[in-house]
C-alpha positions in Angstrom: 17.7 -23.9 -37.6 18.5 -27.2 -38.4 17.1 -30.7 -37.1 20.4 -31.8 -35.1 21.1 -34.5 -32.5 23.7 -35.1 -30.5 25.3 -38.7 -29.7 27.8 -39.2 -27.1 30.2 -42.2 -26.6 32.5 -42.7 -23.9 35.4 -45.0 -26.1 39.2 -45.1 -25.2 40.7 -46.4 -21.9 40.4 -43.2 -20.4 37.7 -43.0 -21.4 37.0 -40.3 -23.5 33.6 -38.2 -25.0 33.2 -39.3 -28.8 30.5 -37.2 -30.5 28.4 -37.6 -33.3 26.4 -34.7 -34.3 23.9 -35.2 -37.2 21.0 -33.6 -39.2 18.3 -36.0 -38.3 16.6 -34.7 -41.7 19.0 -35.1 -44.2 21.5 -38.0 -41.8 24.5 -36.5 -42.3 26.8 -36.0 -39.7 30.2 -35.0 -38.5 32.2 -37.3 -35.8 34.2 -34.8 -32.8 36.9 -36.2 -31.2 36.7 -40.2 -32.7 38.6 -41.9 -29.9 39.6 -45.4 -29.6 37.2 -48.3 -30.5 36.4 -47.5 -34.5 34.2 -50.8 -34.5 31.6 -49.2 -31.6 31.4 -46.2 -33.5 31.2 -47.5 -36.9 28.8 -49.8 -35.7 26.5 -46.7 -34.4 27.3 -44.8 -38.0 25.5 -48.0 -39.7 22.5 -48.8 -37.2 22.0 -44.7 -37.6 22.1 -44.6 -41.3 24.0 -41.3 -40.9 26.7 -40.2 -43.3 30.3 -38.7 -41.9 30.6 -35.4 -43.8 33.9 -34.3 -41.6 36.2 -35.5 -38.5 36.6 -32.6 -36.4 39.6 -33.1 -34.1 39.7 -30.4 -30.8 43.8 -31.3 -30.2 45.8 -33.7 -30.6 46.2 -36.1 -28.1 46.0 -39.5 -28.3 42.8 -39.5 -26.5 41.0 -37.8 -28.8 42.4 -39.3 -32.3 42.6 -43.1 -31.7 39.8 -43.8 -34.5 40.6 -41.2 -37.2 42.8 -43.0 -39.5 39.6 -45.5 -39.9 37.2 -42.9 -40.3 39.4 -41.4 -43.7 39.6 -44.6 -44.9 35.9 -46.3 -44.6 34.1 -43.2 -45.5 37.1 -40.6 -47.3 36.3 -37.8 -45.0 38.3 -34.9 -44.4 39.9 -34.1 -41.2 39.6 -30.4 -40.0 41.9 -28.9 -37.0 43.0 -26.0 -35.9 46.2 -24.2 -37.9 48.1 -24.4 -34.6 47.6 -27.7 -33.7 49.2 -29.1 -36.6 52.6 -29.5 -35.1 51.1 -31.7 -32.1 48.8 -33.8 -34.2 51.9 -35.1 -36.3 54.6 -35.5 -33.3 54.3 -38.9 -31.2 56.0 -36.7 -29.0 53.3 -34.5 -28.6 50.4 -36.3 -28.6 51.5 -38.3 -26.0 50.9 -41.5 -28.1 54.6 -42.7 -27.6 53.8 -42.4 -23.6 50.6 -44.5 -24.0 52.8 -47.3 -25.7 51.6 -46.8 -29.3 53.2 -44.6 -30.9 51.0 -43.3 -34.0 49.9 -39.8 -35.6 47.2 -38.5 -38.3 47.7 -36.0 -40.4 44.7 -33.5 -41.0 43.5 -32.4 -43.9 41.9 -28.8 -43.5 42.5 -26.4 -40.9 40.8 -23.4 -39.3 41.9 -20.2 -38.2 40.4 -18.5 -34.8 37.1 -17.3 -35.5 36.8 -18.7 -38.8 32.8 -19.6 -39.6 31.5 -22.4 -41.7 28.6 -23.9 -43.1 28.0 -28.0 -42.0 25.2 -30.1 -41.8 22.4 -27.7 -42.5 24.2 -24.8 -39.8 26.9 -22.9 -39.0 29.7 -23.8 -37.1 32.3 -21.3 -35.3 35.7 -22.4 -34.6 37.1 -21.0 -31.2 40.7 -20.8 -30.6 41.7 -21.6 -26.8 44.9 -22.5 -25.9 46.1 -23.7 -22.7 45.7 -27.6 -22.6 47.9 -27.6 -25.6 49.4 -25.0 -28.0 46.7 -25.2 -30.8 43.5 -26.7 -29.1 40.1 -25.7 -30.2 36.5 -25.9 -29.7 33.6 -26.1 -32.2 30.7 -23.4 -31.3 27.1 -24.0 -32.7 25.3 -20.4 -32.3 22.2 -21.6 -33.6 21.4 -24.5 -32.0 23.6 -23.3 -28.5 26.3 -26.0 -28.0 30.0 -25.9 -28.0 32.4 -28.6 -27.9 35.3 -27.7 -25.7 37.4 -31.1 -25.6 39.9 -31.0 -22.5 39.7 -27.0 -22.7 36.7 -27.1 -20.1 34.6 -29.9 -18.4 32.2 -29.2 -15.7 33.4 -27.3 -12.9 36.9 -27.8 -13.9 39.3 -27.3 -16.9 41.7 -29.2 -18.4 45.5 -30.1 -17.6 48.2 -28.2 -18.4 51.3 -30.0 -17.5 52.1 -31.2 -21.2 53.9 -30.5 -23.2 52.5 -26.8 -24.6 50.5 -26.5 -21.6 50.3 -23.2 -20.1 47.3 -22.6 -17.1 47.6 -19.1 -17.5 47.1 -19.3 -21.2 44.1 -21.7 -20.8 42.0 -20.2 -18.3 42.6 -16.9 -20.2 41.5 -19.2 -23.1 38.4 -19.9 -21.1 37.3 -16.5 -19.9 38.4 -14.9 -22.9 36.5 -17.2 -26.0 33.9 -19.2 -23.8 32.8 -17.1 -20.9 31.6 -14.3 -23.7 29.1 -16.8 -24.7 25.3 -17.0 -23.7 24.4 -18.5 -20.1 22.0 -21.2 -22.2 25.0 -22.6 -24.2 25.2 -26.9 -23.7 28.9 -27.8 -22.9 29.9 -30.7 -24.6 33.6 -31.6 -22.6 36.1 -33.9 -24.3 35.5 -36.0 -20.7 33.0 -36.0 -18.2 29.5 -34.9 -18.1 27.5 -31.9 -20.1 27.8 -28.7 -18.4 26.2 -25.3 -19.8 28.3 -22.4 -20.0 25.9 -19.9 -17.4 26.6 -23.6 -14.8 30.6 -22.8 -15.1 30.3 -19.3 -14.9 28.7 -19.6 -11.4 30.3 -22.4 -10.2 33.9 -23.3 -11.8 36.5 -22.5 -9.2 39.0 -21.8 -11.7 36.7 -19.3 -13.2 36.6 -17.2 -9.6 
């Protein structure tokens, strides 16, 4: 299993959870979900040392995209999404950046399919499909190390909007049930907002889970 850590930055005005999960042995490290305010979190790449490897993007809203256009061009990553969300991601429509006033889009490189396994930084990574909160949104499971990043899928004791555009509640709390109430109780829940939750927490406690 590899040496990971996990760092957590609240960035954006709303404000949102900015990850950085790195090998602590070898430094590199993808960035999930790089919100608004690339200066903080280059800032924290340098006093690190780590090495960006990937961007992983959970959907497309403006929330969670703000800093990705000067991740790929200070360090040349690639940006990885799921297939379905590539609509959203590229529509200032869709990802709500035109309603926030700044209309602006990013255009991933790589996509993943639902289910689709992958090795990155020193372990594998399982991309989840789980509609609901948009059309195409995804989360990121570690099996190894037990930790999944859900985005605005599912936050603790609650789950995410789905009044946007592509929202469906049906779909997403099928989306929830379905992909990440099969996981292990011990799983860390790392939400796109909010606090860390574990998985076994929101299976005894979410009321939209009841």
């Amino acid at each position: 299993m590899a040496n990971l850590r996990v760092d957590c930055m609240e960035l954006g005005m709303l404000p949102t959870n900015t990850y950085i999960l790195w090998n602590a042995d070898t430094l590199d490290c993808i960035v999930i979900d790089p919100s608004d305010g690339y200066e903080r979190l280059e800032k924290r790449l340098r006093d690190k040392n780590l090495h960006p490897t990937a961007v992983y993007i959970t959907h497309g809203h403006d929330d969670h995209i703000g800093s990705v256009n000067e991740l790929k061009r200070r360090y040349g990553v690639l940006v990885y999404i799921m297939k379905e969300e590539e609509e959203f991601v590229e529509s200032v429509q869709y990802n709500l950046s035109m309603s926030f006033g700044r209309p602006r889009v990013i255009e991933p490189d790589m996509f993943f399919i639902d289910g689709q396994e992958v090795r990155v930084i020193g372990t594998t990574m399982k991309a989840l499909l789980t509609p609901g909160h948009t059309v195409g949104g995804g989360c990121y499971y570690f099996p190894e190390e037990k930790m999944v990043f859900t985005g605005d899928t599912l936050f603790c004791e609650s789950v995410g909007r789905s009044d946007f555009p592509g929202g469906n509640a049906r779909t997403l709390i099928s989306s929830v049930k379905e992909k990440l109430m099969t996981l292990p109780d011990d799983v860390v829940v790392y939400p796109g907002h909010g606090p860390l939750t574990s998985i076994g927490h929101e299976r005894k406690y979410n009321y939209f889970l009841q």
